[in-house]
N, C-alpha and C positions, 0 to 999 in steps of 0.2 A: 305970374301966369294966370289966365282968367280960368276957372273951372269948365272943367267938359260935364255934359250931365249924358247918366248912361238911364234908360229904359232899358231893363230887362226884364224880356216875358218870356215864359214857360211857353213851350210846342201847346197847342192843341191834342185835345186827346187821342189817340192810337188802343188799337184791340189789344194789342200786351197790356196796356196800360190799367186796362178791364180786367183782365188775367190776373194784376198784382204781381205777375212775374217781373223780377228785377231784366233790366238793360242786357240786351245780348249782345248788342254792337252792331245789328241788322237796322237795313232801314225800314222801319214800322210807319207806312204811310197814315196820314191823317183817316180819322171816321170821320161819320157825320159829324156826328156831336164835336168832332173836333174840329171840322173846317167853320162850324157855327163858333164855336168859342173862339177862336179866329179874328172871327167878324166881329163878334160882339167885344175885342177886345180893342180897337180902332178909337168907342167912345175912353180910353184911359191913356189915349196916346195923343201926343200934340200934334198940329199940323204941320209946326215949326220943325220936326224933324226932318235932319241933315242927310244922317247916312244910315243905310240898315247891315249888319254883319251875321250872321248865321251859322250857328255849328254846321260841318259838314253834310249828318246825320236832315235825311228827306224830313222828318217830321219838325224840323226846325226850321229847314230853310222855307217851304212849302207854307208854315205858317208868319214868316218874318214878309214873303212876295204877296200873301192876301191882305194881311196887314199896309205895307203900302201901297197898293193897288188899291185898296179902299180910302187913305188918302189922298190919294189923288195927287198928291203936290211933288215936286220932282226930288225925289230922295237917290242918291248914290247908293246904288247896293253892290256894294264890296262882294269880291270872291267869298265864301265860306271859309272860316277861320280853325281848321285844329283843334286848337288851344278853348275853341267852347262846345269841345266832344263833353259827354256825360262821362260820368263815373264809370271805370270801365271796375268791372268787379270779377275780371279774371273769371276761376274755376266754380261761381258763384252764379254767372253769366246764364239768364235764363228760370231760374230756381227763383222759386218763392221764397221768404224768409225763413219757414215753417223746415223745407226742405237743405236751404243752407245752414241753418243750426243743425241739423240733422246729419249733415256730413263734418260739420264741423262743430262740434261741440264742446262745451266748457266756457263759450264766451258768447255772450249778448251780442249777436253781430248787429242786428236789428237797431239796436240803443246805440252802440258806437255809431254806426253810420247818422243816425237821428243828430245824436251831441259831438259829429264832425270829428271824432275820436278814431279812425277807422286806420284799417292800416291794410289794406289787401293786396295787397303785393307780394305777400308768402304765396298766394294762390294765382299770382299771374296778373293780377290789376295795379289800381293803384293807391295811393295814397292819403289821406287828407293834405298832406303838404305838399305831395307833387302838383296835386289838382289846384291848389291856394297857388303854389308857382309856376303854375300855366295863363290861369286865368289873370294875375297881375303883372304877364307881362304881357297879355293883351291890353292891358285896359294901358297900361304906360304906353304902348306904343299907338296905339288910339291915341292919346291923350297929347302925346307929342304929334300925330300926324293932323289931328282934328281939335286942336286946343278953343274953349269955347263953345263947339257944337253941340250940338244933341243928337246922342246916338241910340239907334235902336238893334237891341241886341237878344236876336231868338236863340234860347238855348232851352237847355234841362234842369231838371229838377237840383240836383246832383250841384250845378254851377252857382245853383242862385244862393241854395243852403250856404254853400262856400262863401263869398260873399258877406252875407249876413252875419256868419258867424266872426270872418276878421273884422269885420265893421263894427259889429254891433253886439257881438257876444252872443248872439239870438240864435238858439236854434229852434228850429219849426217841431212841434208835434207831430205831424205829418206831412206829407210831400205840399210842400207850395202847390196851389190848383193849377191845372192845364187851364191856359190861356191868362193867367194874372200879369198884374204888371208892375216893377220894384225898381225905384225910384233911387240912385245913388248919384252922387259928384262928388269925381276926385278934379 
């Protein structure tokens, strides 16, 4: 079976996003600076793309429709998919890091989330392995329905670390930038 190649970029940036406050599960539409990051994210994406899919969440889909609108070329844009929601981080939802250690204390939540270590599911979120077993059964079922294509896939931060980390062992220093673009085939 011939490889699918996936394009995922990170949302453009959002005023939470400014904040430092973690993911509340609200839709945080794009700023400026984000519908610009947007645009300027077009030169990292090929024209050759197939289909685009987008977390539910407005700051995803919103930057995945300027993204191909900017190319111009006729891309299938699938319904919004579930499965590439961010990180829900439960009773953490909203709080700054500074403020989640603070209720919750004794553990580096900060550092587990960074090194994919996380487990927030005591507090109503979710997992690093739930979130590893949502996202690869997206990409399987892409991969079975678009085998071959190039797909472009707006998501979170949250998603792409995941990713990285089964892939490649990698985890980020810091959040992937709003509007980047990360290059995988399964």
């Amino acid at each position: 079976m011939s490889k699918t190649k996936f394009y995922f970029i990170r949302h453009g940036q959002t005023n939470r996003n400014v904040s430092g406050k973690l993911p509340d599960g609200l839709n945080d539409p794009l700023n400026e600076r984000g519908i610009q990051q947007a645009l300027e994210t077009v030169v990292n994406v090929p024209f050759s793309i197939n289909i685009m899919v987008s977390s539910p969440f407005s700051r995803a889909v919103e930057t995945g429709k300027i993204v191909c609108n900017a190319l111009g070329s006729k891309i299938i844009i699938s319904e919004p998919d579930p499965r590439l929601s961010e990180v829900n981080f439960g009773g953490l939802k909203g709080k700054t890091w500074e403020e989640a250690q603070i209720l919750y204390p004794g553990n580096d939540l900060k550092e587990q989330y960074r090194n994919q270590n996380y487990d927030f599911s005591s507090h109503g979120g979710d997992s690093y392995e739930s979130v590893k077993e949502r996202v690869y059964s997206f990409i399987k079922d892409m991969k079975e329905k678009y085998p071959g294509k190039e797909i472009l896939v707006a998501t979170h931060a949250g998603i792409i670390r995941c990713v990285y980390k089964a892939e490649n062992n990698y985890v980020f220093p810091d959040a992937p930038t709003n509007g980047s673009v990360h290059i995988f085939e399964f």
